[in-house]
C-alpha positions as CSV (number, residue, x, y, z in Angstrom):
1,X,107.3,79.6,-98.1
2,X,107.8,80.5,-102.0
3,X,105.7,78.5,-104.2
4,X,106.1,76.8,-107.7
5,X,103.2,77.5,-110.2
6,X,102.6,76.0,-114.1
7,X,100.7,77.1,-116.6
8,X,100.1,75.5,-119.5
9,X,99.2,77.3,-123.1
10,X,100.9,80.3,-121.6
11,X,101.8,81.9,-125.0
12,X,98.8,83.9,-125.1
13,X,95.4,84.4,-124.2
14,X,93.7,83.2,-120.7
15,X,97.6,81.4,-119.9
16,X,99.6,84.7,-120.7
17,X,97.3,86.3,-118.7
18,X,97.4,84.2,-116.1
19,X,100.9,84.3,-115.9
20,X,101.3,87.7,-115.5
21,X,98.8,87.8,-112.4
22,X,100.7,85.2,-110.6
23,X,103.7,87.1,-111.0
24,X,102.0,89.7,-109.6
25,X,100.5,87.9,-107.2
26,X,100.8,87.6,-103.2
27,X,100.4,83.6,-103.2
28,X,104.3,83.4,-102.9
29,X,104.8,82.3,-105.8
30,X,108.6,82.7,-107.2
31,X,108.9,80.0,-110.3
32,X,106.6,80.2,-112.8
33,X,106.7,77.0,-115.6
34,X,105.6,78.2,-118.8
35,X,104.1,75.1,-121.5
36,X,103.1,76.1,-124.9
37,X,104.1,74.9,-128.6
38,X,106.5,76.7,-130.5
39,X,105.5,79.5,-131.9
40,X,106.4,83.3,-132.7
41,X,103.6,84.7,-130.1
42,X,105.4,82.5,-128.1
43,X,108.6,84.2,-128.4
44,X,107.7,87.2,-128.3
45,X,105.3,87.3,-125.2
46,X,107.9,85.4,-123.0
47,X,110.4,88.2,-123.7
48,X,108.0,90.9,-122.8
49,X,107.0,88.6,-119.7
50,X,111.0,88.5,-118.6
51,X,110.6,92.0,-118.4
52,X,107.6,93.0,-116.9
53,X,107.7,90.2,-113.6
54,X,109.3,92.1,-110.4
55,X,112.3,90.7,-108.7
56,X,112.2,87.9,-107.1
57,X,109.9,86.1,-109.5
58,X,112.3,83.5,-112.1
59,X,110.0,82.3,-115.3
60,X,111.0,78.8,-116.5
61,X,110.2,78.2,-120.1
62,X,109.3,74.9,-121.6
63,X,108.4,74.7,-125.1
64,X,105.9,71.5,-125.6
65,X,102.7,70.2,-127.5
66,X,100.3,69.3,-124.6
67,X,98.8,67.0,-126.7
68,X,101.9,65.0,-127.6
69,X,102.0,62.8,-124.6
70,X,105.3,61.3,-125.7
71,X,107.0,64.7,-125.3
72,X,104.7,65.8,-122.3
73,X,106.0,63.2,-120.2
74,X,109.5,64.4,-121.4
75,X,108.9,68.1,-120.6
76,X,107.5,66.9,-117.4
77,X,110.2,65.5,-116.2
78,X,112.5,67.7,-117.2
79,X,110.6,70.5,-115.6
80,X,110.3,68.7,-112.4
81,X,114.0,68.0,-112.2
82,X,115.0,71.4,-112.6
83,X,112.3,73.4,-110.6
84,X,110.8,70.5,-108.2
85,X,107.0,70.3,-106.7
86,X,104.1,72.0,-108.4
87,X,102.2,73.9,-106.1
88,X,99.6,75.3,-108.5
89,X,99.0,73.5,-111.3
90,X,96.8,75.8,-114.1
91,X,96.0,73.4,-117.0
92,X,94.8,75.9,-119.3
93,X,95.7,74.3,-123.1
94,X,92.9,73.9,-125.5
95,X,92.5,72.6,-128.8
96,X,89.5,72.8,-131.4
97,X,88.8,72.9,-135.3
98,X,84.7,73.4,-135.4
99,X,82.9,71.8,-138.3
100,X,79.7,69.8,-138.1
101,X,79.6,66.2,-137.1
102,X,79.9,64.6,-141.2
103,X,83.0,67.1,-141.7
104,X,85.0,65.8,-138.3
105,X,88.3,64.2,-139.3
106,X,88.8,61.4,-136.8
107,X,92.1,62.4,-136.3
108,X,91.4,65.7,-135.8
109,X,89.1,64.7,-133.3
110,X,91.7,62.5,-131.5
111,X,93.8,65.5,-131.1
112,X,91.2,67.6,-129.3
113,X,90.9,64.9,-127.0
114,X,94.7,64.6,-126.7
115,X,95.0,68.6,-126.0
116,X,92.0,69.3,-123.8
117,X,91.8,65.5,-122.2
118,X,95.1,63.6,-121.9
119,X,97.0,66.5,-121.4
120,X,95.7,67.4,-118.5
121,X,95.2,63.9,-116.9
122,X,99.2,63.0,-118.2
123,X,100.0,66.4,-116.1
124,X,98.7,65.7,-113.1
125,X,98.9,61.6,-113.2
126,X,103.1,62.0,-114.1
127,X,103.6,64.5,-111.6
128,X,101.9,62.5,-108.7
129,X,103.8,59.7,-109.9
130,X,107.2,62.4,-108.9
131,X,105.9,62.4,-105.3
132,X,104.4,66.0,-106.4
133,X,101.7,67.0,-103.8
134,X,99.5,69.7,-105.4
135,X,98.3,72.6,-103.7
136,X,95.7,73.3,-106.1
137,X,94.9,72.2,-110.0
138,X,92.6,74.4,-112.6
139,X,91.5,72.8,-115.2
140,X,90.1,74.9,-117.6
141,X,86.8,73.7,-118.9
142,X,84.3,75.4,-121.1
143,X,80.0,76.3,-121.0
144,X,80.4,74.4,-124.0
145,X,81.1,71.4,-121.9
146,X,77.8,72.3,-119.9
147,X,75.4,72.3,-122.8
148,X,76.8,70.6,-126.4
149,X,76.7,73.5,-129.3
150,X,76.2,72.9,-133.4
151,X,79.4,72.5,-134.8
152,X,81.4,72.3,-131.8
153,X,80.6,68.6,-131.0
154,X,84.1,67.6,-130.5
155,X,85.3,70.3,-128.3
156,X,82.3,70.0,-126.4
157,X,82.8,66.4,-126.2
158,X,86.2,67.2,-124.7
159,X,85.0,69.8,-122.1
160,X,82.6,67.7,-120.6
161,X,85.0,65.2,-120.0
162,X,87.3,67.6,-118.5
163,X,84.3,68.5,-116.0
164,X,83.8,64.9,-115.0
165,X,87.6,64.7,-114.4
166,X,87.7,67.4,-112.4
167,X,85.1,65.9,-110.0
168,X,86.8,62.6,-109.9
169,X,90.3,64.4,-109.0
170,X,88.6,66.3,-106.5
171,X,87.3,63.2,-104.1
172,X,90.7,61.3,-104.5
173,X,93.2,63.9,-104.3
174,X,91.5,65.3,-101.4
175,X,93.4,63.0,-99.1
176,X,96.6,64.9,-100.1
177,X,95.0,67.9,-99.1
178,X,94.6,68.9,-103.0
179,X,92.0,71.4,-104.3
180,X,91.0,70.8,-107.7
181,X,89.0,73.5,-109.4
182,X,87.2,73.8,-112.5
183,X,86.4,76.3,-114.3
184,X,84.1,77.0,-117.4
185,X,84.6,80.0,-119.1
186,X,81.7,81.6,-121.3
187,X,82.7,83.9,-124.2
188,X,85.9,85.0,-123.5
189,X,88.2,87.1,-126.5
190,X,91.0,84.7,-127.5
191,X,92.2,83.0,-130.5
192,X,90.3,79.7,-129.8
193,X,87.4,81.9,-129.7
194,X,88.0,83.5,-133.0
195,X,88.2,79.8,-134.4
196,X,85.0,78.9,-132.7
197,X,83.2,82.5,-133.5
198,X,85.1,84.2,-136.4
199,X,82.4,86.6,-137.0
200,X,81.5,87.4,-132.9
201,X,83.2,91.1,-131.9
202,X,85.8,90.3,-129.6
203,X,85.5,93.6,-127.7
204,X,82.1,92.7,-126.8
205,X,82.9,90.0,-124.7
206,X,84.9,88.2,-121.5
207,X,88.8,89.3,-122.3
208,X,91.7,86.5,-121.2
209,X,92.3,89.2,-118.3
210,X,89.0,88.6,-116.6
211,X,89.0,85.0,-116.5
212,X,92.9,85.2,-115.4
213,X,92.1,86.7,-112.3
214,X,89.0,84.7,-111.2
215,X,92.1,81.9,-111.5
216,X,94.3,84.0,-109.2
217,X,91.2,84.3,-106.5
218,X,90.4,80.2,-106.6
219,X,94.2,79.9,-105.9
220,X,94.4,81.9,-103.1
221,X,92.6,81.3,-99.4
222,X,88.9,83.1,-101.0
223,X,89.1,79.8,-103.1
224,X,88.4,77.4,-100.6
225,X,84.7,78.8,-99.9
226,X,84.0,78.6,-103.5
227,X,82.1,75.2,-104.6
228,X,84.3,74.2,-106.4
229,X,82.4,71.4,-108.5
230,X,82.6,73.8,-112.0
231,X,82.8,77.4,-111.8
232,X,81.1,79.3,-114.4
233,X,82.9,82.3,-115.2
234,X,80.6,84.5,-118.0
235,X,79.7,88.1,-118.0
């Protein structure tokens, strides 16, 4: 039975990636949803994407801010008219401008939240509210979620919260027969990163790739004897 999968920040990094070893994939998975803003990476990656997924595989782009709910609940249903349920649901989008706690713009905070937070819950809550049954959700959390780091308070603030999410998802979507996963990556060698650690050596580090396929594995059967509560993924 083909299967319906969306990723969300898909432009580049640990969502690009992602999407790529879906495509690949043998989950049965022939539509693939795309979220991300606008952007030239954007642009660019999705045409390489178009023509490196095998036959059989159809990408459906949606270009979106996460984090404006407004035109995520637009996107949403948009998406869900054209492709119908979710199967695998990879919430993946992230959001961050590190500075220490007297430097924090409140609205700058309010938008990490909206990215890393709201986005997530408006996915899942709107789609539910579709009749969408899940087969399984990622949300993509953070170590930094685990253990609060100087500088990063509200991106750590945010990651927690997306842990404790997860766990409340978990118990009441399990009546649907829903997995939700969480993952916390470590140091992984994306953009966010850069912003986070400008002066770290990327090529020292997790790469998008590695965390992409610990995805693919929690979405396949393996995943189900995984505990699931918040999977650290870190080298």
């Amino acid at each position: 039975m083909s299967k319906t999968a969306l990723v969300t920040g898909a432009s580049k990094g640990i969502g690009l990636e992602t999407v790529r070893r879906l495509a690949a994939s043998d989950l049965d998975i022939t539509t693939i949803v795309l979220m991300a803003r606008a952007s030239d990476a954007y642009d660019e990656n999705f045409a390489t994407l178009e023509a490196e997924v095998p036959a059989g595989v159809t990408l459906v782009r949606e270009t979106v801010d996460v984090g404006d709910r407004e035109a995520l609940i637009a996107a949403i249903e948009r998406v869900y008219a054209q492709v119908g349920n979710i199967d695998f649901l990879i919430n993946n989008a992230g959001y961050t401008n590190p500075v220490p706690i007297h430097q924090v713009d409140f609205a700058d905070f309010e938008r990490t939240i909206a990215v890393n937070v709201y986005g997530p819950f408006t996915l899942v809550q709107e789609l539910l509210h579709r009749g969408n049954r899940f087969e399984v959700i990622v949300n993509i959390a953070s170590t930094a979620g685990i253990g609060g780091r100087s500088g990063w308070l509200t991106y750590s603030a945010s990651k927690a919260a997306v842990i404790n999410m997860s766990e409340v998802m978990r118990d009441e979507l399990k009546i649907f027969g829903t997995r939700v996963v969480c993952l916390s990556p470590g140091r992984t060698a994306t953009d966010l990163r850069k912003v986070l650690a400008p002066d770290e050596d990327p090529s020292t580090i997790m790469q998008p790739q590695h965390v992409a396929q610990v995805i693919e594995t929690m979405l396949g059967p393996t995943g189900q004897y995984v505990d699931q509560q918040n999977v650290i993924v870190r080298q």
